[in-house]
C-alpha positions in Angstrom: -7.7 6.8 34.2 -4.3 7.8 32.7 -3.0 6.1 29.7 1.0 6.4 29.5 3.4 5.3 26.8 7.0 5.9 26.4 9.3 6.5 23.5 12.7 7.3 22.7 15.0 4.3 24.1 17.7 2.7 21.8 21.3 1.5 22.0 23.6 4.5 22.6 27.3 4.6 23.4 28.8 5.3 27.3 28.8 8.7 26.8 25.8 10.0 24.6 22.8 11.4 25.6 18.8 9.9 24.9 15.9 11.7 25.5 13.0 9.6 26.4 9.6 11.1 26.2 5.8 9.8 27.8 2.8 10.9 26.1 -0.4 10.8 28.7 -3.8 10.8 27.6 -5.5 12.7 30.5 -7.8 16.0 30.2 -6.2 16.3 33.7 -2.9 16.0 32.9 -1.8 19.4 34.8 -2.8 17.6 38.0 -0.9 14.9 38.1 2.8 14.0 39.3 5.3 12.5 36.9 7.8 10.0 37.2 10.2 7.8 35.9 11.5 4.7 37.0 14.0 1.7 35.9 14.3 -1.6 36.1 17.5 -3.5 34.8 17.4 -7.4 34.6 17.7 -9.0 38.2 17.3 -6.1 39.5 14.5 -4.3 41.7 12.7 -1.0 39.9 14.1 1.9 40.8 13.3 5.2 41.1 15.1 8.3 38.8 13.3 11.2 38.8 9.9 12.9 39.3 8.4 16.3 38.5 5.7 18.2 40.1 2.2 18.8 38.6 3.2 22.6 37.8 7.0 21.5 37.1 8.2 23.2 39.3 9.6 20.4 42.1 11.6 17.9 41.1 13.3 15.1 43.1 16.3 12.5 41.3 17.8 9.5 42.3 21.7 10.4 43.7 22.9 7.9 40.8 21.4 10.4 38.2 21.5 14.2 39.3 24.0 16.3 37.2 23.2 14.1 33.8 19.3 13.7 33.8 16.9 16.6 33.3 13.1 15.8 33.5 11.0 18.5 32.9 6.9 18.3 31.2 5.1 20.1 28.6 1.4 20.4 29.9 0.5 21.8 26.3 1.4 18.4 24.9 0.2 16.2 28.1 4.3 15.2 27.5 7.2 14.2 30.3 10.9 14.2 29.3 13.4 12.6 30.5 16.9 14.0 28.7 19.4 11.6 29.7 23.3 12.9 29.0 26.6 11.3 30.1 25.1 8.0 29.8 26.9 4.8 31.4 26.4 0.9 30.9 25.0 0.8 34.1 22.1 3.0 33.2 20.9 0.2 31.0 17.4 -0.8 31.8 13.7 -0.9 30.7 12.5 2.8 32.1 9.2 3.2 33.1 6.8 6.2 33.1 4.2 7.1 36.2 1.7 9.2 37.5 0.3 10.2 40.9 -2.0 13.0 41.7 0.7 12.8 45.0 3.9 13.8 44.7 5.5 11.7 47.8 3.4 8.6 46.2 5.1 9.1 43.2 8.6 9.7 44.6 8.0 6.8 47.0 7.5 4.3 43.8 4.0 4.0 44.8 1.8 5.6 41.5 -1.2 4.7 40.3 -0.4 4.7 36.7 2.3 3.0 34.4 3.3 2.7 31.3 4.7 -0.3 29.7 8.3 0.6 29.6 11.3 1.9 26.8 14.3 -0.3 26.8 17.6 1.9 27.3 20.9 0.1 26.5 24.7 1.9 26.7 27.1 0.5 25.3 30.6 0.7 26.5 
């Protein structure tokens, strides 16, 4: 079992950055995938980003790459998700994941979810 929960959403203006952050409670942290997805109201989830177990892969969604950066801290059994250039259409609730499968994750398939941080840009 994998216990996530996220922090770090808030109200920011077009144009700032957020960093969100997802804290697992795993001894086997190290072997699992990370991801994070979003889900604005009316709208189907969505994947952004995921990161391998080592860190060392990672896959973002088109409408992301160039202005988010996820990368993990196995030390802290921590994700990231540092979010610059932020739009109004960003706004969502995000979502962290886990899979011991990368493609799973990537596919919007995991096993494991938290319960979501609200985002919200301004404009």
């Amino acid at each position: 079992q994998v216990q996530l929960v996220e922090s770090g959403g808030g109200l920011v203006q077009a144009g700032g950055s957020l960093r969100l952050s997802c804290a697992a409670s795993s001894r086997t942290f190290t072997s699992y995938t990370m991801g994070w997805f979003r889900q604005a109201p009316g709208k189907e989830r969505e994947f952004v980003a995921a990161i391998s177990a080592g860190g060392y892969r990672t896959r973002y969604a088109d409408s992301v790459k160039g202005r988010f950066t996820m990368f993990r801290d196995n030390a802290k059994n921590t994700v990231y998700l540092q979010m610059n250039n932020l739009k109004p259409e960003d706004t969502a609730s995000y979502y962290c994941a886990a899979d011991q499968l990368f493609d799973t994750v990537r596919q919007g398939t995991p096993n494991y979810w938290g319960q979501g941080t609200q985002v919200t840009v301004s404009s």
